[in-house]
Residue, then its C-alpha position, 0 to 999 in steps of 0.5 A: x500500500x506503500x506504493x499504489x497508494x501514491x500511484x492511485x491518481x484518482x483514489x478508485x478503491x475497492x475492498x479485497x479481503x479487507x485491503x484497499x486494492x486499486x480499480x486503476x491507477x490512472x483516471x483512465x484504465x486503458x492504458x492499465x489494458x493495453x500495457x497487459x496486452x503490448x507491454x507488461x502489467x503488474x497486479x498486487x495480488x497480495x489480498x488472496x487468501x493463502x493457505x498452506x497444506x502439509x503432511x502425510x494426508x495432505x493430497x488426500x484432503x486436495x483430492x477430497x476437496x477439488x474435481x482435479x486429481x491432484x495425485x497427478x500434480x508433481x513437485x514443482x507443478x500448478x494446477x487450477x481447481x474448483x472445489x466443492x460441496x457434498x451436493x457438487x455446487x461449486x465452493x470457489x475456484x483457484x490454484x494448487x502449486x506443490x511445493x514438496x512431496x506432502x507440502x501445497x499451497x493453495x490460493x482462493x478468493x474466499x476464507x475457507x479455513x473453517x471449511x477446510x478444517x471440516x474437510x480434513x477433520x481426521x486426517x494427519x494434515x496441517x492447514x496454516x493460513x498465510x495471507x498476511x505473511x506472503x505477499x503476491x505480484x503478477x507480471x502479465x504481458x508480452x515483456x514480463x519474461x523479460x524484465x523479469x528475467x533482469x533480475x533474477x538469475x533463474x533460466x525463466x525460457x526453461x519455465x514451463x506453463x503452470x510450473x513453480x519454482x524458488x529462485x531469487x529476484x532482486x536479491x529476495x527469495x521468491x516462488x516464480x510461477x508461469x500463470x496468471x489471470x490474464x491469458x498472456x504470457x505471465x508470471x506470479x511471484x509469492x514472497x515474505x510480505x517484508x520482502x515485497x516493497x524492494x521487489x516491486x522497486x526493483x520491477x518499477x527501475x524497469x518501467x520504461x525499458x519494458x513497458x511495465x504498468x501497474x494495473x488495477x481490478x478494471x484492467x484484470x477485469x478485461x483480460x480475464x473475460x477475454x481470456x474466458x477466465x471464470x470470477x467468483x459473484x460474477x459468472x458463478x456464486x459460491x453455495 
């Protein structure tokens, strides 16, 4: 908030989570759209919830949960899911990155820790939620390999789709997905919440060079509906 805060020129807001996120940065979000689709956006997505599943039954409680098989996720892998109740309607949507052999993350729109507790009640699982402690960016468009790739020493051409990995980007310890909300080339960068200001800093240094914006909920909101991409109390409520 540090920074979009001084780079909302028209003070649009809008509650994500209990965080004041930006519609967009300038008085007219054209500009936020099309640097997604010429150049680079950057999108704070700190406000999802994060939630992080270990042990011994935590692909079980995944696979209770969500319509993917997630036996099939390897390490170092992504995958969307939506999940659901005992009737099949869905309960929300989001990501599924394994991070280890019985360690997941999983991001959604909505607090479920309750509801995953209930989920996994019995099973030999620890559910920790992470949402204040980690901070998020994605960097969608054309250019966002390539200023990326400036600061990070990670081969980012040998980063397949929907593959994670630890690296450093300016000096800070980062997970570097290939995914995002935008169906363009993209990347989204999960890091200590304390990390997070030098990391944004140092992707601004590159504004110029690479085209890069910051972007707010207007922008996403076009790129996403191009890209077929489903929004929970948009195209489909939660039961």
């Amino acid at each position: 908030h540090e920074r979009t805060s001084q780079l909302c020129e028209g003070e649009s807001w809008q509650d994500w989570s209990g965080y004041l996120s930006a519609n967009s940065y300038e008085l007219d979000h054209s500009h936020e759209y099309y640097a997604v689709r010429t150049g680079c956006g950057m999108f704070d997505v700190s406000p999802l919830y994060k939630y992080h599943v270990r042990g011994r039954d935590a692909m079980a409680l995944l696979n209770r949960m969500s319509t993917r098989n997630v036996a099939k996720c390897r390490v170092g892998q992504i995958v969307y899911t939506a999940w659901c109740d005992d009737d099949g309607h869905i309960v929300d949507d989001g990501t599924i990155a394994r991070l280890g052999d019985d360690f997941f993350r999983l991001t959604t729109a909505m607090s479920l820790l309750y509801w995953l507790e209930d989920v996994g009640f019995g099973m030999d699982v620890q559910i920790e939620e992470v949402s204040e402690e980690q901070g998020a960016l994605a960097i969608q468009g054309p250019t966002s390999r390539q200023v990326l790739q400036q600061l990070t020493s990670a081969n980012l051409d040998d980063l397949k789709y929907f593959r994670v990995i630890e690296e450093k980007v300016a000096g800070v310890p980062v997970r570097i997905g290939r995914n995002g909300y935008t169906g363009d080339l993209g990347y989204e960068l999960f890091m200590d919440a304390n990390d997070a200001l030098p990391v944004w800093d140092a992707l601004m240094e590159k504004s110029d060079e690479y085209k890069l914006r910051p972007a707010g909920h207007i922008a996403l909101d076009m790129v996403r509906i191009e890209a077929g991409l489903v929004l929970i109390d948009a195209e489909f409520m939660s039961a």
